[in-house]
C-alpha positions in Angstrom: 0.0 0.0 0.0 3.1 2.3 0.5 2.8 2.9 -3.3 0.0 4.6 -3.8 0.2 8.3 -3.3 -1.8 9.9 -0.6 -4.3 11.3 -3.6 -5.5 7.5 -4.6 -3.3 7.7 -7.9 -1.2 5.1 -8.5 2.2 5.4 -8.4 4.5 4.6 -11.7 6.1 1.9 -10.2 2.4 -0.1 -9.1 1.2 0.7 -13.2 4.3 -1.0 -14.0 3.3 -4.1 -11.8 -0.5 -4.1 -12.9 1.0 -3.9 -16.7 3.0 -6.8 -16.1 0.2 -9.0 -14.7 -2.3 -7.4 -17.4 -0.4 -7.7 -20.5 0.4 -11.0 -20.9 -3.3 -11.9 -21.1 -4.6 -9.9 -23.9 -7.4 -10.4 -25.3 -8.2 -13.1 -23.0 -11.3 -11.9 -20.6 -11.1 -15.7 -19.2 -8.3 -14.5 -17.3 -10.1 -11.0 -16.0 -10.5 -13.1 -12.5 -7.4 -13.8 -11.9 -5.8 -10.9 -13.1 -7.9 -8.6 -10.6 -7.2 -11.3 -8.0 -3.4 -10.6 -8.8 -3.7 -6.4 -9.2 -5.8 -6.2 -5.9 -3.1 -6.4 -3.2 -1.0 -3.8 -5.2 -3.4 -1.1 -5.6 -4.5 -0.6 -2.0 -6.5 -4.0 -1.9 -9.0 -2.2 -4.3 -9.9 -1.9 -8.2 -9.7 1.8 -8.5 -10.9 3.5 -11.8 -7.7 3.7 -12.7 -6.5 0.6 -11.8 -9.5 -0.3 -14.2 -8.3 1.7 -17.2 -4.9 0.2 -16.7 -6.0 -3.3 -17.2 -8.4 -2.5 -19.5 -5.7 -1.4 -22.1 -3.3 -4.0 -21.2 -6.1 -6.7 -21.9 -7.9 -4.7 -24.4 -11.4 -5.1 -22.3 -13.8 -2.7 -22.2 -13.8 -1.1 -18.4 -17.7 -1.8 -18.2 -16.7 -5.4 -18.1 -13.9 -4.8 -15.4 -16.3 -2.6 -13.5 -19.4 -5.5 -13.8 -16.9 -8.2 -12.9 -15.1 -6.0 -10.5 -18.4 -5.0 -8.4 -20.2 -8.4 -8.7 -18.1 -10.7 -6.5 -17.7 -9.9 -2.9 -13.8 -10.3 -2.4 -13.0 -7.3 -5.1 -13.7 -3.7 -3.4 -13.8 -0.2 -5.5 -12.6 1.4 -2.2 -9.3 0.9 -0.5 -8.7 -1.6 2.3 -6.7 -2.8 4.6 -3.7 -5.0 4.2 -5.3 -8.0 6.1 -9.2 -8.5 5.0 -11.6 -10.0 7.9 -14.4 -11.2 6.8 -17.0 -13.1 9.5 -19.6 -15.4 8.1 -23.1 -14.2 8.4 -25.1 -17.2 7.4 -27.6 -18.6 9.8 -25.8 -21.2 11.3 -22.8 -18.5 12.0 -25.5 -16.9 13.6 -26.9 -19.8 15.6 -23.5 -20.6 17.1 -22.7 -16.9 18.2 -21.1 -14.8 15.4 -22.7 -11.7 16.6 -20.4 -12.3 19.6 -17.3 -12.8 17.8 -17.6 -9.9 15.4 -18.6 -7.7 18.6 -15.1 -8.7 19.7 -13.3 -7.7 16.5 -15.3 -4.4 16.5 -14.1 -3.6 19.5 -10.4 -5.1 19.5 -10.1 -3.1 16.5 -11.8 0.0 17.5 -13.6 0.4 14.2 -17.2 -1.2 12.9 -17.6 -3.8 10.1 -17.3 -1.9 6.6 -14.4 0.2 8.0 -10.3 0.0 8.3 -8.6 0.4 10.9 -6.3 3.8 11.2 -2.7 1.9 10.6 -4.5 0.4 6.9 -3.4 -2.8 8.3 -7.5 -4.4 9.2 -10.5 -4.2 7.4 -13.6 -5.9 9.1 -16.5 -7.6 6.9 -19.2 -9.5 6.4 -19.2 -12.5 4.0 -21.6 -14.8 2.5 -21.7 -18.8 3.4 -17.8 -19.9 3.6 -19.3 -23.6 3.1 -17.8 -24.7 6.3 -20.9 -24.8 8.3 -20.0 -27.6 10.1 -17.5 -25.4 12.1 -19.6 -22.4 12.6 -19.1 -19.6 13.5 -16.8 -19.3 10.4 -14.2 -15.7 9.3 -12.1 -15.9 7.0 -8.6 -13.6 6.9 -7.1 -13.1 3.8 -7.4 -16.4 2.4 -7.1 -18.4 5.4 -10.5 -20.4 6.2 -10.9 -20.3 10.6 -13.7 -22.6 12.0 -15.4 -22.5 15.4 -14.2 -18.5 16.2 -15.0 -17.7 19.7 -14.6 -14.0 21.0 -11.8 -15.0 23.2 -9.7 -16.1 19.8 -9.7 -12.8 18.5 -6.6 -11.1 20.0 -4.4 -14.3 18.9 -6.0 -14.2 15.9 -5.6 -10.7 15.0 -1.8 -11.3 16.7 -0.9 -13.6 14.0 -1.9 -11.2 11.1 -0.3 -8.1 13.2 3.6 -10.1 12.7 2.8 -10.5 8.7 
């Protein structure tokens, strides 16, 4: 996130990276996923308008189809985040088994509500759809790493282990 200037452009050196990961699929919106999967992270774990345009003209796409693609799927954001994503299940068996508790906890370990970052840009707290692990409920998932059975108690290890990334 250091690369990206205080405005919300992108920095010469992050373009460079987002044409690197672009270009080599042009002309293949197959890959449009993956790609924005890979730019995310770079560009203030968000798809920016610009970060759009960029990837639009590397992969000759139209930016209606980034922004559609881009805006329909949960994990892609058009506003910055922090380093480390939270997300907590909110599916009724999350529910059941107390993730109204757990998220309470994050809130206020934290010290922000879900939808926000916190100050240092290094959390962002969320809700998420079914993470198919209901089984193991209450469910969050950081990053990309799944956590079953979360009780408010396991929050300040888990938000420990992120903190040393």
């Amino acid at each position: 996130m250091e690369e990206i200037k205080k405005e919300g452009v992108l920095s010469p050196e992050t373009v460079e990276k987002i044409k690197e990961i672009a270009l080599p699929w042009k002309g293949r919106e197959d890959m449009l996923i993956e790609v924005l999967r890979a730019v995310q992270p770079l560009a203030g774990n968000c798809i920016t308008e610009e970060t759009a345009s960029v990837i639009a003209d590397c992969m000759d796409i139209p930016r209606a189809r980034i922004y559609g693609v881009s805006t329909f799927y949960a994990f892609f954001s058009q506003k910055t985040r922090g380093i480390h994503i939270i997300r907590m299940c909110r599916s009724a068996p999350c529910h059941v088994k107390g993730a109204k508790a757990v998220i309470s906890a994050f809130e206020e370990a934290l010290g922000i509500k879900v939808g926000e970052t916190t100050e240092d840009g290094l959390f962002t707290l969320e809700y998420c759809e079914c993470l198919g692990m209901c089984d193991g409920s209450p469910n969050i998932m950081v990053d990309d790493d799944v956590i079953t059975n979360v009780s408010p108690h396991q929050v300040p290890n888990i938000l420990a282990k992120y903190r040393i990334r």
